[in-house]
C-alpha positions as a printed NumPy array, in Angstrom:
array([[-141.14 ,  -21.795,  128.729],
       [-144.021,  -22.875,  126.251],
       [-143.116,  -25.986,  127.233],
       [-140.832,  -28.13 ,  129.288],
       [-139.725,  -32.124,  129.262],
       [-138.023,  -33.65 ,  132.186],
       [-136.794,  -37.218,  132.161],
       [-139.603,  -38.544,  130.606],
       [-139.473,  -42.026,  129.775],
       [-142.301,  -44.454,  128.084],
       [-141.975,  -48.309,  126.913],
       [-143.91 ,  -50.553,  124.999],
       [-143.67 ,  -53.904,  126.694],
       [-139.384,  -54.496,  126.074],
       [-139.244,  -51.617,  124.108],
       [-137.588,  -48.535,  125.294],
       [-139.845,  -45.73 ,  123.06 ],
       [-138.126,  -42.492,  125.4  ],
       [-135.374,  -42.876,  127.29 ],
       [-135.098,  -40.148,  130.083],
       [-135.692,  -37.412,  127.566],
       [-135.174,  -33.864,  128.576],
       [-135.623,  -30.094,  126.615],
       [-137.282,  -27.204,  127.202],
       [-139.279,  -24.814,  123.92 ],
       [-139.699,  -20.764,  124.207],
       [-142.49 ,  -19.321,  123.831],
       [-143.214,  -18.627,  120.071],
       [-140.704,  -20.617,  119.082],
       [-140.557,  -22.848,  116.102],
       [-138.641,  -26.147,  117.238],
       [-137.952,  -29.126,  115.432],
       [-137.763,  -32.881,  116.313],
       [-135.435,  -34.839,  113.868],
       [-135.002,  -38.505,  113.836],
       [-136.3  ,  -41.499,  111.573],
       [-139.289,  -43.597,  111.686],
       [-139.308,  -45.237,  115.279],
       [-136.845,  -42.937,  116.756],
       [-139.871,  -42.047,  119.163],
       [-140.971,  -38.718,  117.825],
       [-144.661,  -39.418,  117.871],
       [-144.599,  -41.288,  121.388],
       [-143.428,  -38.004,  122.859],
       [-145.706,  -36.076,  120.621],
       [-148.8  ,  -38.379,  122.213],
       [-147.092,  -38.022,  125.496],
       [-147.144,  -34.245,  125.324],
       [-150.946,  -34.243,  124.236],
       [-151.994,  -36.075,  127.176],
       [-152.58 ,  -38.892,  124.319],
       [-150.379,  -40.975,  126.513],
       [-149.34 ,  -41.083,  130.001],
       [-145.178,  -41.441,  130.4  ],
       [-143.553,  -43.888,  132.956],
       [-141.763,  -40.92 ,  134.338],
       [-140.839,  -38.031,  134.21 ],
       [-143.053,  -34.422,  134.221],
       [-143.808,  -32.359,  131.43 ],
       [-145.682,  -28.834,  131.015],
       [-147.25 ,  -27.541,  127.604],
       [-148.185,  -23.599,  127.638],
       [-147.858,  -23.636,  131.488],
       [-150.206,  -26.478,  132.272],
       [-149.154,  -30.011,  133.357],
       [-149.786,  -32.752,  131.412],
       [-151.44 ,  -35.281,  133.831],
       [-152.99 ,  -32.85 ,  136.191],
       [-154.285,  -30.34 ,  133.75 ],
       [-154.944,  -32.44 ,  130.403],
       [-158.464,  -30.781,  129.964],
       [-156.604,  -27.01 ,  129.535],
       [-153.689,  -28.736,  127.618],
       [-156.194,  -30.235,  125.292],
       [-157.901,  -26.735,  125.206],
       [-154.821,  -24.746,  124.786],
       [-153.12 ,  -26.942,  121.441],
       [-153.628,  -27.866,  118.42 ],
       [-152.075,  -31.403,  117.03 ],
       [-151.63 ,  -32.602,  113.387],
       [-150.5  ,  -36.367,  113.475],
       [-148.27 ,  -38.233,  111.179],
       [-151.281,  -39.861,  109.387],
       [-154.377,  -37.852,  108.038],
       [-156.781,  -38.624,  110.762],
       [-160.281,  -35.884,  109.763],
       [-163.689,  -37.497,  108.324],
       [-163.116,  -38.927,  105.105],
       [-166.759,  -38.524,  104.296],
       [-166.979,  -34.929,  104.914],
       [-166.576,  -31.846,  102.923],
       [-163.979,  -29.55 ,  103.964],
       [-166.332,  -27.233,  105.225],
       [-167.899,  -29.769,  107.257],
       [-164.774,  -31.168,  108.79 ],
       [-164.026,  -27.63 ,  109.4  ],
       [-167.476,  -26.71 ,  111.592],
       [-167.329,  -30.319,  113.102],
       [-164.157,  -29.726,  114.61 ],
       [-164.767,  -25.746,  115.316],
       [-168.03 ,  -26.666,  117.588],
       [-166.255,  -29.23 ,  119.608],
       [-164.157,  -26.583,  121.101],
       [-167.362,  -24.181,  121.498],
       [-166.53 ,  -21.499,  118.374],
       [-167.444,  -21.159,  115.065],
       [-165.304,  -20.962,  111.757],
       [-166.749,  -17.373,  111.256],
       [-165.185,  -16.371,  115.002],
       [-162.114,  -17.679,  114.209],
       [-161.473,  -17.082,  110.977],
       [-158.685,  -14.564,  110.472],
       [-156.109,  -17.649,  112.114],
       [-157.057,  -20.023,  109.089],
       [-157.591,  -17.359,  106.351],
       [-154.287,  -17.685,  104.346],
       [-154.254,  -21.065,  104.594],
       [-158.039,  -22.111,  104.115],
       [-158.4  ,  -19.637,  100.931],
       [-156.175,  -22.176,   98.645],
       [-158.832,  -25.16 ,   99.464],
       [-161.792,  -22.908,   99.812],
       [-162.811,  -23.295,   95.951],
       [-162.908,  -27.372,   96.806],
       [-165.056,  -26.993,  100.09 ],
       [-167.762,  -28.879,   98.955],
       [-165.268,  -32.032,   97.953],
       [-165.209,  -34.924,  100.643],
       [-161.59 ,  -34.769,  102.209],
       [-160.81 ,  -38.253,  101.382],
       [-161.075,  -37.39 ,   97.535],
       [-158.542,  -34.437,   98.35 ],
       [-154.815,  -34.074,   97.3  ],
       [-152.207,  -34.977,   99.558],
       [-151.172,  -31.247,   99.955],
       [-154.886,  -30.102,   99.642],
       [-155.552,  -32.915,  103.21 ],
       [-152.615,  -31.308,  104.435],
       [-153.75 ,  -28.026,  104.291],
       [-156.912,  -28.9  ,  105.945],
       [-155.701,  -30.703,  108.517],
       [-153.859,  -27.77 ,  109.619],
       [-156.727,  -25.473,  109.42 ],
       [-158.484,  -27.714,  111.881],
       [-155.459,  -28.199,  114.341],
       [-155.735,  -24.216,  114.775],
       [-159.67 ,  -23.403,  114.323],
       [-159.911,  -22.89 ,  117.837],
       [-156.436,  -20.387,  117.85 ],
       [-154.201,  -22.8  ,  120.152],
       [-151.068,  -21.495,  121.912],
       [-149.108,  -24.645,  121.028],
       [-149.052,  -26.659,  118.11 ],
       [-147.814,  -30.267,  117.411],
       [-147.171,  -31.125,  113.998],
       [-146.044,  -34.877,  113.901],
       [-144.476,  -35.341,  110.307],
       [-146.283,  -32.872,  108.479],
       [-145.005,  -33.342,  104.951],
       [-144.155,  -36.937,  104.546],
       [-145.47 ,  -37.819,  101.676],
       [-146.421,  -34.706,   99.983],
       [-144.771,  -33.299,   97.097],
       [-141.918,  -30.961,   97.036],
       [-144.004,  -27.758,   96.071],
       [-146.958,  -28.303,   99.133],
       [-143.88 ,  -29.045,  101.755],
       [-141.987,  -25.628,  100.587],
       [-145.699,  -23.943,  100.896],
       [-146.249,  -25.726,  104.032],
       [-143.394,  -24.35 ,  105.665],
       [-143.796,  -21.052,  104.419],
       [-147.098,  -20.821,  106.357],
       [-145.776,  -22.315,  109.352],
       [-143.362,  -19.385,  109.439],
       [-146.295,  -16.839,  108.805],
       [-147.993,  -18.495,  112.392],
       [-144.997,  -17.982,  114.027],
       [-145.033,  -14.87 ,  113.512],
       [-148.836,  -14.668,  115.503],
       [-146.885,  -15.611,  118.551],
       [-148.108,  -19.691,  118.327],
       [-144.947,  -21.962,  119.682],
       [-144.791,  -24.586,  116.833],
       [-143.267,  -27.725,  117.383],
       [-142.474,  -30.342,  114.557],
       [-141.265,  -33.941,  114.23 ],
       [-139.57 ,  -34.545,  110.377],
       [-137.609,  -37.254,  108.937],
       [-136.787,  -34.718,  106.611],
       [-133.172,  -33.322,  107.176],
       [-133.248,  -30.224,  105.064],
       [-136.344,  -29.405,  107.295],
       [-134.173,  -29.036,  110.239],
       [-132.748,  -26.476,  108.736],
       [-135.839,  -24.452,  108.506],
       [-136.323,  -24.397,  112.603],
       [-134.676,  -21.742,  115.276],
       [-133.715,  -25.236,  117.197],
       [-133.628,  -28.455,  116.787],
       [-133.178,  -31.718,  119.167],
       [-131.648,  -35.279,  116.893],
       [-133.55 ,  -38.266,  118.489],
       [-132.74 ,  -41.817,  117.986],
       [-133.617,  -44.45 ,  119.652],
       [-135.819,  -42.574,  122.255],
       [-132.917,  -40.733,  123.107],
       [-131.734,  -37.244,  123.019],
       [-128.579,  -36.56 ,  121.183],
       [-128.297,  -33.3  ,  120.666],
       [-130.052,  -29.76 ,  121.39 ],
       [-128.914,  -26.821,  119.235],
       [-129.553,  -24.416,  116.352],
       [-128.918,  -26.189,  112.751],
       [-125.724,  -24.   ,  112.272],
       [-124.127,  -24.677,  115.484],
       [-125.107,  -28.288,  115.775],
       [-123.006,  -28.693,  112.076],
       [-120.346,  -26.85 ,  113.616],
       [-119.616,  -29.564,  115.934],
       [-118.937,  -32.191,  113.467],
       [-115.238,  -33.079,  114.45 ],
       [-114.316,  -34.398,  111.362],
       [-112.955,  -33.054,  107.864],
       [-115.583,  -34.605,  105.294],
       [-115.263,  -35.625,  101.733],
       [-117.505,  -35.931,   98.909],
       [-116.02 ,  -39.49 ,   97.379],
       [-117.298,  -40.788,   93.749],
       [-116.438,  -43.477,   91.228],
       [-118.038,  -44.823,   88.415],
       [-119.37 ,  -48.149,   90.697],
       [-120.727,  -46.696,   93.471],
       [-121.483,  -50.13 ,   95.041],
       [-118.395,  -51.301,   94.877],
       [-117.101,  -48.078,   96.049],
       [-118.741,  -48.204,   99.439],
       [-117.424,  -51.48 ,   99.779],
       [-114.028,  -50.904,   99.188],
       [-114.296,  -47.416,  101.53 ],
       [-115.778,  -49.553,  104.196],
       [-112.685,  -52.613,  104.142],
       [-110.121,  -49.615,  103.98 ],
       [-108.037,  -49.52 ,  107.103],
       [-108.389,  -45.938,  108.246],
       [-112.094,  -45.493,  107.311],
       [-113.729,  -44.068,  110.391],
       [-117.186,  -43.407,  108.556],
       [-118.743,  -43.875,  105.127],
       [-122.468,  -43.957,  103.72 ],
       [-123.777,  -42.546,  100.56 ],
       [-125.042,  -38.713,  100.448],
       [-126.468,  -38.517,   97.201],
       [-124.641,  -38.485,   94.028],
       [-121.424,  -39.033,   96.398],
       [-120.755,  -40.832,   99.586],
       [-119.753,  -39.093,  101.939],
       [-116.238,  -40.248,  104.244],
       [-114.124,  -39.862,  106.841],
       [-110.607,  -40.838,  107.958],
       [-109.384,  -41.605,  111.171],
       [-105.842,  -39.819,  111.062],
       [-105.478,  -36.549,  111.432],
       [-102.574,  -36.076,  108.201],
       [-105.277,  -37.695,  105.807],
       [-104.19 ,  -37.381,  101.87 ],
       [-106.796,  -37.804,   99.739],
       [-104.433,  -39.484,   97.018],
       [-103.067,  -41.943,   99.207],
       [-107.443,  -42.807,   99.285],
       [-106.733,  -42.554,   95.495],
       [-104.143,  -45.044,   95.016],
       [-106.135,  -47.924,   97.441],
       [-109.254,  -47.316,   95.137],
       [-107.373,  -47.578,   92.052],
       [-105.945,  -51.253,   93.453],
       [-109.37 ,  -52.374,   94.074],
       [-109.56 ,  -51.484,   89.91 ],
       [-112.42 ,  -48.34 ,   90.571],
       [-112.402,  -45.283,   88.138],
       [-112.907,  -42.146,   87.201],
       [-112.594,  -41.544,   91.097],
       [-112.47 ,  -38.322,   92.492],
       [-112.116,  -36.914,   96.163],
       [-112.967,  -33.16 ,   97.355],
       [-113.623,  -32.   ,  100.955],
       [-117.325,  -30.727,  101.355],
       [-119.293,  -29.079,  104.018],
       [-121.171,  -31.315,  106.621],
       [-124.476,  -31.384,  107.029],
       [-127.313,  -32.087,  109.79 ],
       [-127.408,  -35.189,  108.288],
       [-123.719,  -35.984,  108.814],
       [-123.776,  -34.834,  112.198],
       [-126.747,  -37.04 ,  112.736],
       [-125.   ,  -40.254,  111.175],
       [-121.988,  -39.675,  113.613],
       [-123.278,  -39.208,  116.748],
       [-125.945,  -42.049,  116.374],
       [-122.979,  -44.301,  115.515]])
């Protein structure tokens, strides 16, 4: 295994940031972390790059443990945080060599790893990164995470933020360093990201709740699902929520998305109790679930 997580647990005075927290990532492997903001994605991300030391628990990243042998995990990954962390005040190019000598190499040596991706900011080396693009900061923050070809690499939240264009691009290349061999593992509030990854783990809370590929993780959504809309949405959710066999509503979009807690559920007897609490122009079709639905029921 690239790398392996056994009952690791961290707080933060009361608070419980990973809660026994358990998975293991093959080699070469792209594998995703999905939860929302303090669900403890970047704890375990800190933990993993010997950023942090856990209560408990042992982990290994390519091989190497992460208390005894932090100096070859540090040597071995690359890491991309959630926030754009590289000198402000340099040029790209300079942020580039700065963070190329620190690991003994040069950006000439190691070139052919970064070449696809450091060709679209190349014309703008000589611009200061802190006068950069959001996708343009992205890009370069991810050429420096790999200048020094690591066998891991930690991307915490990659494309929050950036516009819809740089995160299709970004993902695009992540797939192309897959394909090197590199295990990739990355955190995303981002639900239609999840998609994107071989396998996935849903965290909340600092707790596991599921390990699986996207398609097989929707599978196990128990429930029949239905896209619901009415001309008051507000009032709609309302009204979904006080109705007496409602095991699950929230809005998905243009819709919201519900479930029923019998098993001989008729949509127009859901039709007739919305048209007493005076909605309209309602309508009721079974859809698909989603990550995101499976998410929203087993974090209930």
């Amino acid at each position: 295994m690239s790398i392996s997580v056994t009952n690791i647990s961290k707080s933060y005075k009361k608070v419980n940031a990973l809660q026994q927290i358990s998975f293991d990532v093959k080699k070469g492997e792209l594998f995703g972390l999905i939860g929302p903001d303090g669900a403890g994605k970047t704890t375990l991300f800190r933990v993993l790059t010997t950023l942090l030391f856990a209560d408990e628990g042992t982990a290994t990243v390519a091989g190497y443990d992460v208390v005894k042998d932090y100096k070859s995990i540090r040597n071995n990954v690359g890491y991309m945080p959630g926030r754009f962390s590289l000198y402000q005040d340099l040029t790209i190019e300079e942020n580039l060599n700065f963070f190329a000598t620190i690991f003994g190499t040069t950006l000439e040596e190691n070139y052919e790893i970064i070449k696809e991706i450091y060709i679209q900011i190349a014309p703008f080396k000589d611009r200061r990164a802190g006068k950069l693009s959001g996708g343009m900061k992205q890009k370069l923050a991810l050429c420096c995470a790999l200048i020094h070809k690591p066998k891991v690499l930690f991307l915490d939240e990659p494309t929050t933020g950036v516009d819809p264009v740089s995160r299709k691009e970004f993902w695009e290349m992540l797939k192309r360093l897959q394909q090197r061999g590199i295990t990739i593992l990355v955190s995303t509030p981002y639900m239609d990201e999840a998609e994107l990854c071989d396998r996935i783990a849903l965290i909340q809370n600092g707790k596991i709740l599921e390990i699986d590929t996207p398609k097989a993780i929707v599978k196990h959504y128990p429930k029949p699902i239905y896209n619901v809309k009415s001309k008051n949405t507000y009032q709609l959710i309302n009204s979904l929520k006080a109705y007496a066999s409602t095991h699950s509503v929230y809005p998905f979009g243009e819709f919201v998305h519900y479930t029923d807690t019998r098993l001989d559920f008729n949509p127009e007897d859901l039709i007739q109790y919305l048209e007493s609490q005076k909605l309209k122009e309602i309508s009721i079709q079974e859809t698909t679930p989603t990550i995101e639905d499976t998410f929203m029921e087993l974090a209930k």
